[in-house]
N, C-alpha and C positions, 0 to 999 in steps of 0.2 A: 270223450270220457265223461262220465257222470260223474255229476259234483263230489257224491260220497264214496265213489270208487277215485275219485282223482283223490281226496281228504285222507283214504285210507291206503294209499301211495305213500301219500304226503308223509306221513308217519312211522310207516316201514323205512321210509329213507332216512329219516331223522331218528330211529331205532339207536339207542346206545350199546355200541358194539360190545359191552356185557348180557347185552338181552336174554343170549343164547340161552337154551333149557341144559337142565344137567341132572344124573341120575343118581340117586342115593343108592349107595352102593355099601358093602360093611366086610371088613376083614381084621384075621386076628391081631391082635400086637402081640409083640415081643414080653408086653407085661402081663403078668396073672391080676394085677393090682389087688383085691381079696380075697382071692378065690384060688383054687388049683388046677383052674386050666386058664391059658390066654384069654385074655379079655378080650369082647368084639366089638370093633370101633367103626362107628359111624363115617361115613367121605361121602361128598359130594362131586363126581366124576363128568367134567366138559369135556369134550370129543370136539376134532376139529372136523370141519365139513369135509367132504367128498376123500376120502381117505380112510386105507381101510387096513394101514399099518403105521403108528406114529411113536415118536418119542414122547414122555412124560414128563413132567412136574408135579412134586409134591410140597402142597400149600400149607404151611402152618402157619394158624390165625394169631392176634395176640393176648393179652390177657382178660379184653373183653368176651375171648368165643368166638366163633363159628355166628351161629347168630344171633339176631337182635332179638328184644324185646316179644317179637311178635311172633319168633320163629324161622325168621328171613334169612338169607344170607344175605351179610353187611354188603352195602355195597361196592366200598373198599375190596372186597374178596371177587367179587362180580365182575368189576372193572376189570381187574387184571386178567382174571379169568378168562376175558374176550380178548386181551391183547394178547395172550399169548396160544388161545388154540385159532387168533387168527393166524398168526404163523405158524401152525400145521402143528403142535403141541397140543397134548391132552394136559389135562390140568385136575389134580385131585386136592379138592380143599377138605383136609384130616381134620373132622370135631372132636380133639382129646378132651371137652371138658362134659358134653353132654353123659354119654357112656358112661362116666364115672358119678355124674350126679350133679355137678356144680354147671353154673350158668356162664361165671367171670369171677376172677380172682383178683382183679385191680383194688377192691378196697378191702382185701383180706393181708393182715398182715405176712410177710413171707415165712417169719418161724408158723404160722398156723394153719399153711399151708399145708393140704392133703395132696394136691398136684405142683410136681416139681419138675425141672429140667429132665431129669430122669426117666420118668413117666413120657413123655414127649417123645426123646430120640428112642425111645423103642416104641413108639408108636411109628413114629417113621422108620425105622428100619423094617416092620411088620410091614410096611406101604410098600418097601422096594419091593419084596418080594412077593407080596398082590399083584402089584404092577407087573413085573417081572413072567408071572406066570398069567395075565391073561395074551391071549393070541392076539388080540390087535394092538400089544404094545411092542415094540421093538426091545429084544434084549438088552442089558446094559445098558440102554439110552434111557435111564431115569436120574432128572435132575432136584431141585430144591430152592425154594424160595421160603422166606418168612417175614415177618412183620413185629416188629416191637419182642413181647415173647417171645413169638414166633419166630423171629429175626435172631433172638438166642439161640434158639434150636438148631434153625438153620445154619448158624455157626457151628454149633457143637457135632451135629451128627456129619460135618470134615475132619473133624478128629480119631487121628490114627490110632493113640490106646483107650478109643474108647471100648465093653464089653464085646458086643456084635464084633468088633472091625477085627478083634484079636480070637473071635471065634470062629472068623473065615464068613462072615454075614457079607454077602453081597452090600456093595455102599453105592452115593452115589457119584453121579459123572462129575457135575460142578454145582454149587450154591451160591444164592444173592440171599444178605442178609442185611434187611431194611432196620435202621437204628437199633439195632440188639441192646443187651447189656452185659458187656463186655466186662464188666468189673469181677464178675465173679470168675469168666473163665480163667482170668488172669492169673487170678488171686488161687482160685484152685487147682486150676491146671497149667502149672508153669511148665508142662511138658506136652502142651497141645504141640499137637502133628499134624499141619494140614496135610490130608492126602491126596488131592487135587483143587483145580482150582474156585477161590472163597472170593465172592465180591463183597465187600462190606460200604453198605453206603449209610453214612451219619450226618446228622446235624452240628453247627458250631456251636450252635446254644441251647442245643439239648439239654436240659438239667433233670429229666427223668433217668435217662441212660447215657450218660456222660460221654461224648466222642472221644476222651483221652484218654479213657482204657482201650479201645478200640485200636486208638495209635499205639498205645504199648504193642498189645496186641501181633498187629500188622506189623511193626520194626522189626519186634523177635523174630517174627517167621518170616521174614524177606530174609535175613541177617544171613539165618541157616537155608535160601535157598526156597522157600516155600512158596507154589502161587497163591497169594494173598493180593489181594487189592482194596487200596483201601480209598474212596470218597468220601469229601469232608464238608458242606456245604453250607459257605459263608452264610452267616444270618438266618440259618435255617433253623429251626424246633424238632422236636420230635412229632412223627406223624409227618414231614413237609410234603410227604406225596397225597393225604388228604386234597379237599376242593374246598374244605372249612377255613372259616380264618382264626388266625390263633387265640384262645382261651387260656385262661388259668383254670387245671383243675383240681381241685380239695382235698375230691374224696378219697385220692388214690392213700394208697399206705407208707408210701417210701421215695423219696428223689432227692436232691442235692440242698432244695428249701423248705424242707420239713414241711411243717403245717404249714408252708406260706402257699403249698402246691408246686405245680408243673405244668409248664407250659407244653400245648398241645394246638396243632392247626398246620395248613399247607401254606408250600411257598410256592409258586408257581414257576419259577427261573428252577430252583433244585425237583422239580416235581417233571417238567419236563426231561430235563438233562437225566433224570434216575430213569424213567421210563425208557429213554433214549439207550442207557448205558445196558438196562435187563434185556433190551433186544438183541442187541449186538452181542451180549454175553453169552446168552442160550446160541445163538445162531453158529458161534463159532464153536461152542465145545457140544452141543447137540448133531450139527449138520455136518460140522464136519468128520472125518473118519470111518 
């Protein structure tokens, strides 16, 4: 083998299993947001290899966006993105913030907020039903993941009276939702109904999105019977499935230390173990039935 045919071997094997290309794809939401017809929202759509009918995932980012700086998708969204159409999953990562004009809401106060939870789960519920209706996705086999915000959403959109669910709106199978902020659903919806099954995985020292709303949360809905699951990970921050190490950050708007910020970074022990738990979660309520 030639030096630079061996070198460009070499590379392709060392490829990080987020590499994969993925298509920008656009469908309507459920929300008009200023206008009088549905808004149309940007997805970035991963396809698993040699497969030519597969179940779904839909991504929602957190209150940094879809993507970075430069226009990228974060690689946070990428990573996972390969882990999960390497297990034969498509994966659609939902930009609700481009579409509507804004980049990130982290250092925008919440009352000044033009994007709210709201805006979000009828963006995903517009997703099931893209998904739903293209031919290389398996009916009903659409699941949900989220991150921080996004990790709300992915909560919320398991919710039995939420609008869509009580309008007969296709939902989805099961949801993982990575350190949410549980406080508000609590607080507003003391009548959340999971409808299937909700992983919820938090940090112990989260002080952006507090894991003890989380445990209210989860107690209530076990109580009455609900699949809720909840992980709690000793020593962990918010973000612990990042590969950064934990920072204070300032800018945001709101968390438990005020001006003092919020700690943000990965743990590696809770960052395995979460990756470990998303696998076996999809595998059992996607593959099986």
């Amino acid at each position: 083998m030639k030096p630079l045919a061996g070198l460009c071997a070499l590379l392709l094997t060392l490829a990080p299993p987020w590499a994969a290309a993925q298509e920008k794809v656009q469908f309507a939401s459920l929300d008009k947001w200023k206008g009088e017809v549905p808004l149309v929202i940007d997805g970035y759509l991963y396809k698993p290899a040699g497969k030519e009918k597969f179940a779904a995932i839909a991504m929602f980012h957190g209150c940094s966006g879809a993507l970075d700086k430069n226009g990228r998708i974060t690689s946070r969204f990428r990573e996972m993105a390969g882990v999960l159409t390497g297990m034969g999953y498509a994966v659609l990562l939902i930009d609700s913030f481009n579409p509507r004009g804004t980049r990130e809401i982290c250092t925008t106060r919440p009352n000044q907020r033009e994007i709210h939870e709201e805006q979000r789960w009828m963006d995903a519920f517009g997703a099931v039903e893209y998904l739903n209706a293209r031919p290389d996705v398996l009916p009903g086999k659409v699941a949900a993941i989220g991150f921080s915000h996004g990790g709300t959403n992915a909560l919320e959109v398991m919710n039995d009276s939420l609008p869509p669910r009580r309008a007969g709106k296709p939902g989805f199978v099961a949801s993982v939702a990575l350190y949410p902020g549980c406080a508000e659903t609590v607080k507003a919806s003391p009548q959340f109904k999971a409808y299937g099954p909700l992983l919820i995985l938090s940090g112990e020292l989260d002080d952006w999105t507090p894991a003890e709303y989380c445990q209210r949360l989860a107690d209530r809905s076990r109580r009455r019977g609900e699949p809720v699951e909840l992980v709690v990970y000793p020593g962990a921050y918010h973000g612990f499935d990042m590969t950064t190490p934990v920072r204070v950050r300032t800018d945001v708007t709101h968390g438990r230390n005020g001006a003092a910020g919020v700690h943000v970074g990965g743990q590696p022990e809770a960052r395995a173990d979460a990756y470990k738990r998303i696998r076996e979660f999809f595998a059992r309520h996607l593959d099986g039935g």
